[in-house]
C-alpha positions as CSV (number, residue, x, y, z in Angstrom):
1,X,40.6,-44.2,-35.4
2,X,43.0,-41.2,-35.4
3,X,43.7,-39.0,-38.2
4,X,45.0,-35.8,-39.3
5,X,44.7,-33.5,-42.3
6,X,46.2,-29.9,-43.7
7,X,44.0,-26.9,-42.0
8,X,42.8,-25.9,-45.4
9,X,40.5,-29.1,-46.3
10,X,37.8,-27.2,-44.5
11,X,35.4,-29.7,-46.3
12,X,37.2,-32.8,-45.4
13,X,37.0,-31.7,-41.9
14,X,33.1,-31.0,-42.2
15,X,33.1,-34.7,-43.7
16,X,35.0,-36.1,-41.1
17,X,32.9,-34.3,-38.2
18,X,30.1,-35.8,-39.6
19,X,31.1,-39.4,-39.4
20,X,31.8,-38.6,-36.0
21,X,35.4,-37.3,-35.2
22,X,36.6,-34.9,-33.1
23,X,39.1,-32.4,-32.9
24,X,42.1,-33.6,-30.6
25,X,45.7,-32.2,-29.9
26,X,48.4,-33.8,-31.9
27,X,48.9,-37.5,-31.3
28,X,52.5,-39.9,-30.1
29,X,52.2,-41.8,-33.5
30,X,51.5,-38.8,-36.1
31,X,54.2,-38.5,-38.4
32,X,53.2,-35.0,-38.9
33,X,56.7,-33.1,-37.6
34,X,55.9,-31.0,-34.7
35,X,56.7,-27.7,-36.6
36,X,53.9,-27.9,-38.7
37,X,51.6,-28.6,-36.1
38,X,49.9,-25.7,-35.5
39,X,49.0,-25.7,-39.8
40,X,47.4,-29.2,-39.2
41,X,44.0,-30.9,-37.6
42,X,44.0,-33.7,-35.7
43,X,41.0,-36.0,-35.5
44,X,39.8,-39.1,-33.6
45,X,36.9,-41.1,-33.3
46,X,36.2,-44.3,-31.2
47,X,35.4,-47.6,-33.4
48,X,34.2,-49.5,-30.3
């Protein structure tokens, strides 16, 4: 499961880490454009 969020949802992100995600560079598939990247967290966690 991928997803990503705006930098300032500082308490989604603690969420999120908590259910287990992690921090990963920007993925293929984001629709996120690439100049906004560096204002934007990316997250993944493995369902399996």
């Amino acid at each position: 499961m991928r997803l990503d969020s705006a930098a300032f949802m500082h308490a989604a992100h603690a969420l999120y880490r908590s259910a287990g995600l992690v921090d990963i560079e920007p993925y293929p598939e984001t629709e996120i454009p690439t100049d906004v990247w560096p204002y934007w967290v990316f997250m993944e966690r493995p369902l399996a």
